[in-house]
C-alpha positions, 0 to 999 in steps of 0.5 A: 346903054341909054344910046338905045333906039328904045331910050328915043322911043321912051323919051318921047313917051316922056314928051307926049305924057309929061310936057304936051299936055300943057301944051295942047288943050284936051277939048274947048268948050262953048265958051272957047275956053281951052280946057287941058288936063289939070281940070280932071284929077284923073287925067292928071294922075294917069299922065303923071303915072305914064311920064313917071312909068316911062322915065323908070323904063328909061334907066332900068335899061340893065334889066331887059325884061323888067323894061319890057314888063312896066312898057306893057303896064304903061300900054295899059294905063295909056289905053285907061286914059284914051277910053277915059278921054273916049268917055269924056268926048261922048258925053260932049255934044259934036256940034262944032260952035257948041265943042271942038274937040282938041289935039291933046286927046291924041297924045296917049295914042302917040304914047301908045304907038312909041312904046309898042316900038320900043317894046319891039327894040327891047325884044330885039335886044333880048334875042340877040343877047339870048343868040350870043349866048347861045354860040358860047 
């Protein structure tokens, strides 16, 4: 059952971890370079690992509860690489002709925000199964 408001909410997940990062620059330097994820081994793993724990959420739509379980993982990861990008801009000085931050430290937020919604369509789902079941 990929037609799923769940499936919309993963699949932007997808997008926000796997295809905008390479899009949006993380922050520029001094030297109005952009600089993206790829700089960083760590942001690129922990994007890889939330693109490719969101995709195993979308098609294991069968097992609710296993769906529910690696969104929460994935919540968590996304909360590592905000407070890594939180890190990351302290330590960047705020002046504006010295650092601008970018639009890309957002996107674990987005991903953050879509999978608490689709964790409360997946609960959804199993409550009105577990209801069903119940009138049986």
């Amino acid at each position: 059952m990929l037609q799923r408001i769940q499936t919309v909410y993963l699949l932007i997940c997808v997008i926000a971890s796997a295809v905008l990062p390479f899009v949006f620059p993380l922050w520029i330097d001094e030297n109005e370079k952009a600089i993206y994820f790829t700089e960083s081994t760590i942001s690129m793993i922990l994007f890889g690992l939330i693109a490719l724990l969101s995709l195993i959420s979308i098609f294991s739509f069968k097992k609710r509860q296993n769906q529910f379980v690696l969104n929460r993982l994935n919540i968590i990861l996304n909360f590592i690489l905000l407070g890594f990008f939180v890190y990351r801009t302290l330590n960047l000085s705020g002046e504006t002709e010295v650092s601008e931050k970018g639009i890309g430290i957002v996107l674990p937020a987005i991903s953050i925000v879509m999978l608490v919604l689709a964790n409360r369509a997946i609960k959804k789902d199993e409550d009105l199964v577990k209801s069903v079941d119940r009138l049986r």
